[in-house]
C-alpha positions in Angstrom: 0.0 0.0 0.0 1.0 3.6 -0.9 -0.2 6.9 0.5 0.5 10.4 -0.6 -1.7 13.5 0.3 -3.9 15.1 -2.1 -4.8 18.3 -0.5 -4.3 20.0 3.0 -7.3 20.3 4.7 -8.4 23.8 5.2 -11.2 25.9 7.2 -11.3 28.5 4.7 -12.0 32.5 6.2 -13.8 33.4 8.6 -14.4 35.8 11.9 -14.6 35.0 15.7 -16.9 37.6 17.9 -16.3 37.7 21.8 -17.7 33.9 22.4 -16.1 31.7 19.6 -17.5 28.7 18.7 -16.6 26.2 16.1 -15.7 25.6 12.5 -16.3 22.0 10.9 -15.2 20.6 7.6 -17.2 17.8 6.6 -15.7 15.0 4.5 -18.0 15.8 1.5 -16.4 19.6 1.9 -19.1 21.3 3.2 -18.6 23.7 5.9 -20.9 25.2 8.9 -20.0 27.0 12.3 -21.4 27.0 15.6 -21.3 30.1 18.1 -20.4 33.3 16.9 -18.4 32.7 14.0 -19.6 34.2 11.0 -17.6 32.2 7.2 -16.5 35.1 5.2 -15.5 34.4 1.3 -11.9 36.4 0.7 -9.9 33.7 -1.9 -9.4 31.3 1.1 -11.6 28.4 -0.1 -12.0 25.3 2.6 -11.9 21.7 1.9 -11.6 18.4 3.4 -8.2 16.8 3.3 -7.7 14.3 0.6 -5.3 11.6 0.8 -4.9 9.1 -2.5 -4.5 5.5 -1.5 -2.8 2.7 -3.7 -3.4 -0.4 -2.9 -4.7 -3.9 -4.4 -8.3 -4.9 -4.8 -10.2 -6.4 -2.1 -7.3 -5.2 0.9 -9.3 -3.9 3.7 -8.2 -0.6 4.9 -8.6 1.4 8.2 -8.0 4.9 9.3 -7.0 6.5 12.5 -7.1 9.8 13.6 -4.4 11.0 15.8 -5.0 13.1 18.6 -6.4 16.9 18.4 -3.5 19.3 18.0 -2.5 22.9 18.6 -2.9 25.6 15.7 -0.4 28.2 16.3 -1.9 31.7 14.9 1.0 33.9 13.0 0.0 36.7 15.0 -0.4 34.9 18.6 -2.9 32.5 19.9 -3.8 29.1 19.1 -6.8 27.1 17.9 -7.7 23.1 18.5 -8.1 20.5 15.5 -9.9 17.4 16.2 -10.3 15.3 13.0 -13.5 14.1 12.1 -15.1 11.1 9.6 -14.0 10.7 6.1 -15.3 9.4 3.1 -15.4 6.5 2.1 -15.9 5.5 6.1 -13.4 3.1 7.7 -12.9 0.6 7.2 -13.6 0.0 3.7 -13.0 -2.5 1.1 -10.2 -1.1 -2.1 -12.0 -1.6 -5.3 -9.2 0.2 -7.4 -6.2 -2.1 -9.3 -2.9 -0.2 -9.1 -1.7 2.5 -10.4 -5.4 3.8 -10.2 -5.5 5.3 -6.6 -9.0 5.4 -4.2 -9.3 8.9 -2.9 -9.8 9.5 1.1 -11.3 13.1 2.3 -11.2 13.2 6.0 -12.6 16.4 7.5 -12.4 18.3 11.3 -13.8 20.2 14.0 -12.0 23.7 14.7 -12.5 24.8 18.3 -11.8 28.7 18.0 -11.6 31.1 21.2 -12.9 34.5 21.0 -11.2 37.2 19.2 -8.7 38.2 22.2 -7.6 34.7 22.6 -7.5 34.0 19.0 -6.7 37.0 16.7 -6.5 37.1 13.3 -4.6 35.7 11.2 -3.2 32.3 9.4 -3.0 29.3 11.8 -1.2 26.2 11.1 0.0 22.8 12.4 0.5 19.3 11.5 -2.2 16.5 12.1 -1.5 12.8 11.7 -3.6 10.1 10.2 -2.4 6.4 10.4 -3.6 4.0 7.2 -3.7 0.4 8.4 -4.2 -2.2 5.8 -5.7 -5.8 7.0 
């Protein structure tokens, strides 16, 4: 089995009032928040992460999420990640003969503070996601 990534995943744009709330990426790409987060549209897009998965037919795959992780802002403050479902769901069955690759979108909850704790600006970090074939 091979594994390379696809696309980042990525919350898009969007503005924290004085509660926060939440930002989720769903595995299909759509997006909602919770609190007082309003999505603004300013050439960030958001998407799900995809991964590309070669493997031979019939191997039965997993996937585990590892364990929510700090965003650290560029201009201070930091965000939580905790990775959601993906699609297809694990475990699932690869239908796809190499070099033809089965695509994995695996999305996540952002837990954002309010605007003191978390001002604006680009977060980042690195997540981990383990692909266990059976």
């Amino acid at each position: 089995m091979s594994l390379s990534t696809f696309q980042n995943l990525s919350f898009g744009a969007f503005i924290t009032g004085f509660m926060g709330g939440t930002v989720i990426i769903y595995p299909d790409g759509t997006r909602s928040v919770t609190g007082d987060i309003i999505t603004v549209f300013q050439g960030y897009q958001h998407h799900p992460a995809i991964f590309e998965v070669e493997a031979n037919p019939g191997v039965i795959i997993s996937i585990m999420n590892g364990p929510d992780i700090s965003l650290n802002g560029s201009n201070g403050g930091t965000l939580t990640l905790h990775l959601g479902g993906s699609i297809p769901e694990s475990p699932f069955i690869n239908t796809l003969r190499p070099p033809f690759r089965t695509q994995v979108r695996i999305g996540g909850t952002l837990i954002v503070g309010n605007m003191l704790d978390n001002p604006a600006g680009e977060y980042s970090g690195t997540f981990s996601v383990t692909f266990i074939q059976e």
